[in-house]
C-alpha positions as CSV (number, residue, x, y, z in Angstrom):
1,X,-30.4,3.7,-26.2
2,X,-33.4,5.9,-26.4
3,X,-33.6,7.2,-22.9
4,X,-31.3,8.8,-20.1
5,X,-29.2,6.7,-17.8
6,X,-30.7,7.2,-14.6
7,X,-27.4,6.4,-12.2
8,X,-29.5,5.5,-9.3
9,X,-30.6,2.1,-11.4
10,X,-27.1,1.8,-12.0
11,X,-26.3,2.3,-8.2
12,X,-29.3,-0.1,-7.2
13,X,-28.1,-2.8,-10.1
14,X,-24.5,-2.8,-8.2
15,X,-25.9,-3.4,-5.3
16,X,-28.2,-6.2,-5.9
17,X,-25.0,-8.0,-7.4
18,X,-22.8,-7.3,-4.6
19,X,-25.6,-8.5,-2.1
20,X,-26.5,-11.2,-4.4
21,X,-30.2,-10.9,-4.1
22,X,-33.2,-8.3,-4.5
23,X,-34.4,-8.8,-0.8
24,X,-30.8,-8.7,0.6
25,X,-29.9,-5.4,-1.0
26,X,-33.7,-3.6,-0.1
27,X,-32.8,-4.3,3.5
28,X,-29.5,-2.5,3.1
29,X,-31.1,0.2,1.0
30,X,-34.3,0.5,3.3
31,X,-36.5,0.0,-0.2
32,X,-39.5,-2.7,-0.6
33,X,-38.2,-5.6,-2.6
34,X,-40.9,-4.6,-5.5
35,X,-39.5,-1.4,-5.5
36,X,-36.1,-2.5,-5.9
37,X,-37.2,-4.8,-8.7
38,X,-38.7,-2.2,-10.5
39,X,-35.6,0.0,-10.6
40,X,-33.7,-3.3,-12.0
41,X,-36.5,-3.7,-14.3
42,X,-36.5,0.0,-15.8
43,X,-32.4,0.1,-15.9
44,X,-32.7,-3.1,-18.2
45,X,-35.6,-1.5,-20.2
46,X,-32.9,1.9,-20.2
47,X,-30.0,-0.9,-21.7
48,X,-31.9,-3.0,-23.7
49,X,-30.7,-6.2,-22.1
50,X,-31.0,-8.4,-19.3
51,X,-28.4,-7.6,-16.7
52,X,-29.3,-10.9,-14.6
53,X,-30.8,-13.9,-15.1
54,X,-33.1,-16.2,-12.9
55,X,-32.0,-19.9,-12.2
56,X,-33.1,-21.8,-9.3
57,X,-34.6,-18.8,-7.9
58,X,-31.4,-17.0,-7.5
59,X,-29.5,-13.7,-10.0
60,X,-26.8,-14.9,-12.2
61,X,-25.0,-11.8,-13.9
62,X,-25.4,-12.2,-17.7
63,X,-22.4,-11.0,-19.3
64,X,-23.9,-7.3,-20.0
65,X,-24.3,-8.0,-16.7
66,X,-21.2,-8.5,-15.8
67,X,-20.0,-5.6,-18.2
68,X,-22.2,-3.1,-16.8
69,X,-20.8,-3.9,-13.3
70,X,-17.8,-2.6,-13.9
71,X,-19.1,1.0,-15.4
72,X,-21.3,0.5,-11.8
73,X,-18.3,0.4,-9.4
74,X,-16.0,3.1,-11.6
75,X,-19.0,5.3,-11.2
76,X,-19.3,4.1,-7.0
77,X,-15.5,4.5,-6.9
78,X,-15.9,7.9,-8.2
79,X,-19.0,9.1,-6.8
80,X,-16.6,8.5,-3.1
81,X,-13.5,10.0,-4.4
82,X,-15.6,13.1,-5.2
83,X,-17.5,13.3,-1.9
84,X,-13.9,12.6,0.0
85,X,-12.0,15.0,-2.0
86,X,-14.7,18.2,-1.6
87,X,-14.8,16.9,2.5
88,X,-11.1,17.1,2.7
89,X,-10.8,20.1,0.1
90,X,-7.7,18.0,-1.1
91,X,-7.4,20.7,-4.3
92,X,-6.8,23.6,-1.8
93,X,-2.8,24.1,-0.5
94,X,-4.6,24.3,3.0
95,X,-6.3,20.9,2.8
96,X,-4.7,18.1,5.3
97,X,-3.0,15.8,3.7
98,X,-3.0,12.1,4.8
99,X,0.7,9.9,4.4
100,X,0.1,6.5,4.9
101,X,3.4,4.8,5.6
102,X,4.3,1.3,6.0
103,X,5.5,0.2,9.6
104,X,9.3,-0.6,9.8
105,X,10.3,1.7,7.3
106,X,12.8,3.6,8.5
107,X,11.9,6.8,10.2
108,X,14.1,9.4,8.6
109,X,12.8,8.7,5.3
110,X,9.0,9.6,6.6
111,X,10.6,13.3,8.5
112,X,12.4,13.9,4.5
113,X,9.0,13.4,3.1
114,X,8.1,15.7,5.6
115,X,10.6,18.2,5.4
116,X,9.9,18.1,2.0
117,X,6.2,18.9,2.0
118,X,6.4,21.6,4.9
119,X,8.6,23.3,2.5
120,X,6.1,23.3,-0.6
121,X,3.1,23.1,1.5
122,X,3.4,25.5,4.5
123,X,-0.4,26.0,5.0
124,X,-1.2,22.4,4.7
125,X,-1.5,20.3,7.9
126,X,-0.4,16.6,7.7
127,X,-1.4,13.4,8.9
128,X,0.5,10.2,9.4
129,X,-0.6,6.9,9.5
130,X,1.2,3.7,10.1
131,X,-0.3,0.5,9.5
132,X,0.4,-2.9,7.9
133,X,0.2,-2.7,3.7
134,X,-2.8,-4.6,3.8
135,X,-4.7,-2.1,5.7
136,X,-3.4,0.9,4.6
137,X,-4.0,0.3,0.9
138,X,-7.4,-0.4,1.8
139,X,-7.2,3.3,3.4
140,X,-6.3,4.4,-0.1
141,X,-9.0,3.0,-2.2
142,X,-11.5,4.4,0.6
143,X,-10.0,7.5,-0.2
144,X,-8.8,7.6,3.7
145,X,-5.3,8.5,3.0
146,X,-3.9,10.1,-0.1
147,X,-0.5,8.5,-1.0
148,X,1.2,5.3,0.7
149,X,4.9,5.3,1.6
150,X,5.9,1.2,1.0
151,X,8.6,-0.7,0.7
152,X,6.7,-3.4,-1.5
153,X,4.2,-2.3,-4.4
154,X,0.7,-4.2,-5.2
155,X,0.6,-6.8,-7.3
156,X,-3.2,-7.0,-7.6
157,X,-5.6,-4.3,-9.0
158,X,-2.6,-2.4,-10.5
159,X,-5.8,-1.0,-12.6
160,X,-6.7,1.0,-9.5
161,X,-3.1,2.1,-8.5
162,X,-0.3,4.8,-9.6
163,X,2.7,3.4,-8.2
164,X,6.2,5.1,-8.6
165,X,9.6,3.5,-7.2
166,X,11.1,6.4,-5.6
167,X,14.9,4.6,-4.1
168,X,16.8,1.7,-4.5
169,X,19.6,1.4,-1.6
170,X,21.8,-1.8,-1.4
171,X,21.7,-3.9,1.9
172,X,24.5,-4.4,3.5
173,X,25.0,-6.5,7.1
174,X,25.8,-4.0,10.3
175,X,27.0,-5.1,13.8
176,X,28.6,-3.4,16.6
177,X,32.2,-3.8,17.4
178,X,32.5,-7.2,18.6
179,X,30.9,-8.8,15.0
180,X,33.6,-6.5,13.7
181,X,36.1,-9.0,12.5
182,X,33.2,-10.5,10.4
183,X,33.9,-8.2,7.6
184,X,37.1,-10.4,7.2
185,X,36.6,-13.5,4.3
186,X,32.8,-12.2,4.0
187,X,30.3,-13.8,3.1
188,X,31.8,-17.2,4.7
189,X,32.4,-15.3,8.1
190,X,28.9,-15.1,9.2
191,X,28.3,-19.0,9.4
192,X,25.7,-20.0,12.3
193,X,26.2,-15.7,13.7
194,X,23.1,-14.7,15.3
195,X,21.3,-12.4,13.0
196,X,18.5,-9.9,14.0
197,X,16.2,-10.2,10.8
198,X,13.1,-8.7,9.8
199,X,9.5,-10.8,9.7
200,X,8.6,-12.5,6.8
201,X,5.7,-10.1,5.8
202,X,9.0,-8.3,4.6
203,X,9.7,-8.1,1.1
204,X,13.5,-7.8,2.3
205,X,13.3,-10.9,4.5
206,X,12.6,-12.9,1.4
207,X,15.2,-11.6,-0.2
208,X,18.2,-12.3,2.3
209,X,16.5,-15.3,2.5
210,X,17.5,-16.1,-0.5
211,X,20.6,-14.3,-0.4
212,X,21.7,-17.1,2.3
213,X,20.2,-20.3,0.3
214,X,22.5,-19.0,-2.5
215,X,25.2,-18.4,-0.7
216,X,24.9,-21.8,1.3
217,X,25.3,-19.9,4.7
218,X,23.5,-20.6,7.7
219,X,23.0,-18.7,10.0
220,X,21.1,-18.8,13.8
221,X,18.4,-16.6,14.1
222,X,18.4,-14.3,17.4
223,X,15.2,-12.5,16.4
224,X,12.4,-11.1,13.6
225,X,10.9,-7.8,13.8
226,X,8.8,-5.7,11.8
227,X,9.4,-2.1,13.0
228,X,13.0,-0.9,11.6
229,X,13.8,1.2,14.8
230,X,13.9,-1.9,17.5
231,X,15.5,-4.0,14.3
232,X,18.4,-1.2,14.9
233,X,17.8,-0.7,18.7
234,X,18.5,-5.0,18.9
235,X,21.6,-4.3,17.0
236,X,23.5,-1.8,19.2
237,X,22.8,-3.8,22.0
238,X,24.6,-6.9,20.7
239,X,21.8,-9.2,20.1
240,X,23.1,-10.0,16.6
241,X,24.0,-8.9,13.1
242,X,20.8,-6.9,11.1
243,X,20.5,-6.3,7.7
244,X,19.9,-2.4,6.6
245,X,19.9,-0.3,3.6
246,X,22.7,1.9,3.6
247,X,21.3,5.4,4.4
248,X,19.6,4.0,7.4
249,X,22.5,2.9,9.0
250,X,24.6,5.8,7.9
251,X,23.7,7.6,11.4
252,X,24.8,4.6,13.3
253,X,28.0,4.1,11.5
254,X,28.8,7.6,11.9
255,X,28.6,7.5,15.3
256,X,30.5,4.9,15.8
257,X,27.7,2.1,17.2
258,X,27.7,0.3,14.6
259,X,30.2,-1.7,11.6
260,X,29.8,-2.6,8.1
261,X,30.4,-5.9,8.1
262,X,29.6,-6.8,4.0
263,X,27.6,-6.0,1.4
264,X,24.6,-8.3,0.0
265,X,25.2,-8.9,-3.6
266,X,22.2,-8.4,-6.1
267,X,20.1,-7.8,-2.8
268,X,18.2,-4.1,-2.4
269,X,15.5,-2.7,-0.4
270,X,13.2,-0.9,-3.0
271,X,10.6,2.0,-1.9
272,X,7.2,3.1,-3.5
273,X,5.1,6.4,-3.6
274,X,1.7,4.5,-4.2
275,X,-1.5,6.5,-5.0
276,X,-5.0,5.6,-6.6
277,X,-5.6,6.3,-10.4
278,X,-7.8,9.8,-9.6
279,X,-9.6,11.9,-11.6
280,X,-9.1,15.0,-9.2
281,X,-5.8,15.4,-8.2
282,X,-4.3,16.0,-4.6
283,X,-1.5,18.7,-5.6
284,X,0.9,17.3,-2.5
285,X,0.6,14.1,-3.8
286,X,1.6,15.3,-7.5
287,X,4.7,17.1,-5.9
288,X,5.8,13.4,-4.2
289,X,5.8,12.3,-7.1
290,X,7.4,15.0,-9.1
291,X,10.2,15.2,-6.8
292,X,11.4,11.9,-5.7
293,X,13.4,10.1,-8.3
């Protein structure tokens, strides 16, 4: 290649393929459509090959084409992680830094993340955002939140992600004192009890799912929530038997409101630091990470 790379071709080549046309991505860049073709026209003179082709009147990526998209959107991705990191001063210990955490999960383990960072971080301001996983991992490739507390990990773009498993706890069933006796010949004792589940967006929910198929028990659901708390709060009031990791029932059990009942063999609830692969780091983040084993 003889000449520079101007990164504005590149910039105007990705959008052309992500708008599909010349005229479509002009409007969204507020360019003529011959200037736009132009810029395509000098970035494949820059290459040396043909990063479209014309058929039917329409742009078909070439494979460079296809090739040179993907340098296009790591250089996008970047460009926004850049921008969003010097806005946010992410790099400074006085810079806010943005916990995503999935709703349901239980609330003592977001105030230990927190105790933990107030501790390292004492000049650095937080911000907490619950949200569904869908939603909040798009708030991490934005570059809208800086680490994502979740109880599942992604199984798609795992190119984009960092993602650490931080706990494992078992899952055992919990009721209050009148599903006591249910601990007695368990797991045959909870045939057709009513059982306060979470939703099936949950990773768990499959799981005990499955624990009950495999143990040929069924049982009559009294409700499914997603938000841990009220999953708890349905508990104590007698509505049913939930399923919970140890340490977030420990509270409960010590004070008496609610029972072990039996434990959930080969069944666990599994939680995940989750970041975006980054060139500049976010030193909060790094501690996370560093810390929880």
């Amino acid at each position: 290649m003889s000449q520079w790379l101007n990164y504005h071709h590149l910039l105007y080549f990705r959008e052309i393929a992500t708008e599909g046309s010349i005229a479509a991505a002009a409007a969204r860049l507020k360019l003529s459509p011959s200037a736009l073709s132009m810029q395509l026209k000098n970035l494949e003179e820059t290459l040396g090959h043909p990063v479209f082709e014309r058929r039917s009147k329409k742009l078909f990526l070439t494979d460079f084409g296809r090739h040179t998209l993907e340098y296009a959107e790591n250089i996008h991705r970047l460009g926004e992680e850049l921008v969003q990191t010097v806005n946010n001063s992410s790099f400074s210990d006085k810079a806010l830094f943005r916990i995503g955490v999935m709703s349901g999960l239980p609330k003592s383990m977001t105030v230990d993340v927190v105790d933990l960072l107030r501790k390292e971080f004492p000049r650095s301001p937080l911000s907490i955002h619950e949200g569904n996983f869908i939603n909040l991992k798009q708030n991490l490739l934005d570059h809208e939140i800086d680490i994502l507390i979740s109880n599942y990990a992604p199984v798609d773009q795992t190119d984009l992600f960092f993602v650490k498993k931080f706990k494992k706890e078992p899952i055992s069933f919990y009721g209050t004192s009148e599903f006591k006796e249910l601990a007695n010949d368990f797991p045959k004792s909870i045939e057709a009890a009513p059982v306060v589940l979470p939703n099936k967006f949950s990773h768990m929910r499959s799981s005990v799912d499955y624990w009950f198929k495999k143990n040929n028990i069924h049982y009559n659901l009294s409700a499914e929530v997603q938000d841990s708390s009220l999953k708890k709060y349905l508990a104590q009031e007698g509505h049913g038997i939930v399923p919970l990791a140890e340490f977030s029932a420990k509270q409960f059990v010590d004070e008496g409101k609610l029972f072990s009942i039996g434990r959930l063999e080969d069944v666990y609830e599994e939680y995940y630091l989750i970041m975006t692969k980054r060139l500049l780091k976010v030193p909060a983040a790094e501690f996370l990470v560093k810390v929880l084993s």
